[in-house]
Backbone as a ProteinNet text record, in pm:
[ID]
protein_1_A
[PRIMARY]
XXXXXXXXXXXXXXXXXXXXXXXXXXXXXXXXXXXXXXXXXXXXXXXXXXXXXXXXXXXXXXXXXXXXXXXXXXXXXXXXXXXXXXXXXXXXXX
[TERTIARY]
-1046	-992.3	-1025.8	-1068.1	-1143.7	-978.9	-1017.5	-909.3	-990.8	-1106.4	-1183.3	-1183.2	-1115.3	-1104.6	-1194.4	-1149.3	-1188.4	-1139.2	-1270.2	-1203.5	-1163.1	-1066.9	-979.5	-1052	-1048.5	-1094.3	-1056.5	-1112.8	-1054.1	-961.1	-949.6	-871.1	-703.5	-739	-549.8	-550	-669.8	-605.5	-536.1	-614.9	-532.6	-404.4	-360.7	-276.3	-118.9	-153.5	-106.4	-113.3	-183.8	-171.8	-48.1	-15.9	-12.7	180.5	160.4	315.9	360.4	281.3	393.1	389.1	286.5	355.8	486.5	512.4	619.5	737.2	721.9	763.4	883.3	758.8	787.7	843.2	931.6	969.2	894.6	817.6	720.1	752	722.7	723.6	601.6	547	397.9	381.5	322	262.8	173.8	151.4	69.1	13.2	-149.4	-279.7	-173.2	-78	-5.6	149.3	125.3	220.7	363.2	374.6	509.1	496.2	638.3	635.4	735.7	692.6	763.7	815.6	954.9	1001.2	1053.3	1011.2	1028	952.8	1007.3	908.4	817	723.7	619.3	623.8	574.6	596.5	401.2	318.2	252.1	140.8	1.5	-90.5	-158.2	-218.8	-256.3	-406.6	-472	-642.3	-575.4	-662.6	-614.5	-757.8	-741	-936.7	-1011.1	-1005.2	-1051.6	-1102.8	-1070.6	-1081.1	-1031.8	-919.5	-855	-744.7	-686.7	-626.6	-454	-339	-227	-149.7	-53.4	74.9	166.3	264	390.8	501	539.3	667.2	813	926	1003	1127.6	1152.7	1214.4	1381.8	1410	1576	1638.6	1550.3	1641.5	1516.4	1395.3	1260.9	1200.2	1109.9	965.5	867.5	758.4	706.6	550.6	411.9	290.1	256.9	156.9	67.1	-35.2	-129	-259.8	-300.7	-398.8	-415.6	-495.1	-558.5	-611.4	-596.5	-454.3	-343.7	-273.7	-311.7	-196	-293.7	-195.4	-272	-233.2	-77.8	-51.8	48.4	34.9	177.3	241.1	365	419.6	514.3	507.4	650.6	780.3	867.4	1041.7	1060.5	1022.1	1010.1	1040.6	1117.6	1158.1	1087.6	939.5	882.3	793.2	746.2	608.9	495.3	381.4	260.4	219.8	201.5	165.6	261.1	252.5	374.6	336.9	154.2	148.1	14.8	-87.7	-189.9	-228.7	-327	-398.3	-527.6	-525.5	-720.8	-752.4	-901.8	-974.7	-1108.6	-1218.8	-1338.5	-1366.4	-1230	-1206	-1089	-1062.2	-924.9	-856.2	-668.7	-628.3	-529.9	-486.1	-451.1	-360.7	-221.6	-132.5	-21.4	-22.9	93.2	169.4
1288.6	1162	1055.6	930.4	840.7	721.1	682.3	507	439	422.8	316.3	280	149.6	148.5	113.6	214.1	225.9	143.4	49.4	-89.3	28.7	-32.7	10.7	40.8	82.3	51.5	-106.2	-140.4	-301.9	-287.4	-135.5	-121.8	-127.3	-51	-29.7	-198	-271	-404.7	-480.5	-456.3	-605.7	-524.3	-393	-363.3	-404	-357.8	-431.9	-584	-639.2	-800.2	-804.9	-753.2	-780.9	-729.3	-635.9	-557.9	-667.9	-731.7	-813.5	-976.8	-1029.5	-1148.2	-1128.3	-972	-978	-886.7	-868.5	-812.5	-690.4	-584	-464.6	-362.7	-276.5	-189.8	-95.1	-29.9	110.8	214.3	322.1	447.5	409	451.3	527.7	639.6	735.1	831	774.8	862.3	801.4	928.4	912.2	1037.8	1146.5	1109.4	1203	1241.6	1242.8	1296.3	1226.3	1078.4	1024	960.7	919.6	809	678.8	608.1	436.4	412.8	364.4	275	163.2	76.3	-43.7	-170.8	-299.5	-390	-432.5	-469.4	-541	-658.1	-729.9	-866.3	-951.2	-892.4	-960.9	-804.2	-888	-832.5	-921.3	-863.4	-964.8	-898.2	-1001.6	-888.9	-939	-848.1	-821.9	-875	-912.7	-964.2	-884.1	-721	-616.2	-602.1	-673.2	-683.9	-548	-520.4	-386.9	-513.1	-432.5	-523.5	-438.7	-480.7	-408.4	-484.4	-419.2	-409.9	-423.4	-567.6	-598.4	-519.7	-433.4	-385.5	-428.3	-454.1	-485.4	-358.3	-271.5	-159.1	-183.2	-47.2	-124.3	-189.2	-138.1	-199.6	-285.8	-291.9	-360.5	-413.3	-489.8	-492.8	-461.4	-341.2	-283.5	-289.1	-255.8	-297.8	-168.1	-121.7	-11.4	-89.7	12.5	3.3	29.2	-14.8	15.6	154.9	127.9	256.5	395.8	396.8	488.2	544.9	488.3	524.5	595.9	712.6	796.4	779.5	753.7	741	585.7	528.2	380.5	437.4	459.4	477.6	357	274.5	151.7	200.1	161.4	211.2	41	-22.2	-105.1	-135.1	-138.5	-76.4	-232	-211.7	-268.5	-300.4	-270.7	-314	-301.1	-322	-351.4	-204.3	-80	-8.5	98	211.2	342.9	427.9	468.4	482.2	487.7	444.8	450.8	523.5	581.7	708.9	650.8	624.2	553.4	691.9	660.1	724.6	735.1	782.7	802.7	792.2	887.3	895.1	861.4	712.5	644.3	640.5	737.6	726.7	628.2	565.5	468.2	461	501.1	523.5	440	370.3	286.6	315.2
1171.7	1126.2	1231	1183.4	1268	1276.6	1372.8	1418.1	1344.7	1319.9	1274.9	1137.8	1100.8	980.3	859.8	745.6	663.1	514.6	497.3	392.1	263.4	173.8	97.6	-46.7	-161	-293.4	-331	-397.7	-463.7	-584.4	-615.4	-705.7	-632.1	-528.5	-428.4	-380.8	-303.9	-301.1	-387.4	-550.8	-603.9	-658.5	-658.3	-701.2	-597.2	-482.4	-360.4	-356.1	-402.4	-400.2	-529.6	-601.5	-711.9	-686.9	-645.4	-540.8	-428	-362.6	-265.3	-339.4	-453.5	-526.5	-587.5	-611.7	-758.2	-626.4	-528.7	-416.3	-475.7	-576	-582.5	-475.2	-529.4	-432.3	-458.8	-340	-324.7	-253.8	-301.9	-209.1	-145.9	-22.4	51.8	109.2	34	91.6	209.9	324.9	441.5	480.7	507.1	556.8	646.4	700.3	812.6	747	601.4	540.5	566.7	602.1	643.2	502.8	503.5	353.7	429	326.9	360.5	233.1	236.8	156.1	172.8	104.6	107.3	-0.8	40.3	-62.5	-21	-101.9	-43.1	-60.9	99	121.9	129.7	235.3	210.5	289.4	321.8	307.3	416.5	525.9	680.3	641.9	756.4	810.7	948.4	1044.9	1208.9	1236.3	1368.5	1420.7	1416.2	1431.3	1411.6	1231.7	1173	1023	957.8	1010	945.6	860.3	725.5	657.4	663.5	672.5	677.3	561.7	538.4	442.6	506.8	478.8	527.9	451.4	465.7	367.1	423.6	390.4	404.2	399.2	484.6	474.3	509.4	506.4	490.2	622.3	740.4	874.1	939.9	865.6	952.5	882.7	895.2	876.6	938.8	853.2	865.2	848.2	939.5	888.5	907.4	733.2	767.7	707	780.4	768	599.5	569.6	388.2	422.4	498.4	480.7	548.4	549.9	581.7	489.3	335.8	209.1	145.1	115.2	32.2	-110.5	-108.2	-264.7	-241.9	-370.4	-380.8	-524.8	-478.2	-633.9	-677.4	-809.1	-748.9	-785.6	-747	-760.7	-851.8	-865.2	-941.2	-1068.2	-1200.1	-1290.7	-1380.8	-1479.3	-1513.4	-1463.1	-1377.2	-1285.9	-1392	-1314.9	-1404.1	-1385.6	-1261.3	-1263.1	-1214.4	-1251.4	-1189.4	-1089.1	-1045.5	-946	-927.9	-773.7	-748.9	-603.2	-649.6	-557.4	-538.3	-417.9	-406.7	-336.5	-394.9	-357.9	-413.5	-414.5	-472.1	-604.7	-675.9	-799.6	-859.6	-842.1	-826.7	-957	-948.9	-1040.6	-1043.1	-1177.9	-1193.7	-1301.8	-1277.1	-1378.4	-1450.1	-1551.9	-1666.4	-1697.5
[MASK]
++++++++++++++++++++++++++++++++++++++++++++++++++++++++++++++++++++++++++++++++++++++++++++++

């Protein structure tokens, strides 16, 4: 596993863009098997041009890396999507 980051699918970005406008609540699965809950607030790039996820958790705010999530499920009740898995063969579930 590399530090060096790895840009995201464009499918997990706009779904994530789309989670901190309507500032959905998400689970995250993360590559090291931790999970995050919380909402999503916004979406940074670092000078390094790695891009992170502001989530809003219950005692912090929180930045992961995008390309640290293995799965986003929303806790969201009506969201646009129920859960996304990037990857090569990106699933994408309603």
């Amino acid at each position: 596993m590399t530090n060096r980051y790895q840009p995201v699918d464009y499918m997990l970005q706009n779904h994530l863009e789309q989670a901190c406008d309507a500032h959905y609540d998400v689970l995250l699965e993360l590559r090291d098997d931790s999970t995050v809950e919380g909402q999503c607030i916004n979406t940074e790039v670092h000078p390094d041009r790695s891009e992170w996820l502001v989530c809003k958790t219950r005692y912090q705010y929180t930045k992961i890396r995008l390309d640290f999530i293995t799965k986003m499920k929303s806790l969201t009740p009506g969201s646009s999507f129920s859960e996304v898995i990037p990857s090569t063969q990106a699933i994408f579930k309603s």
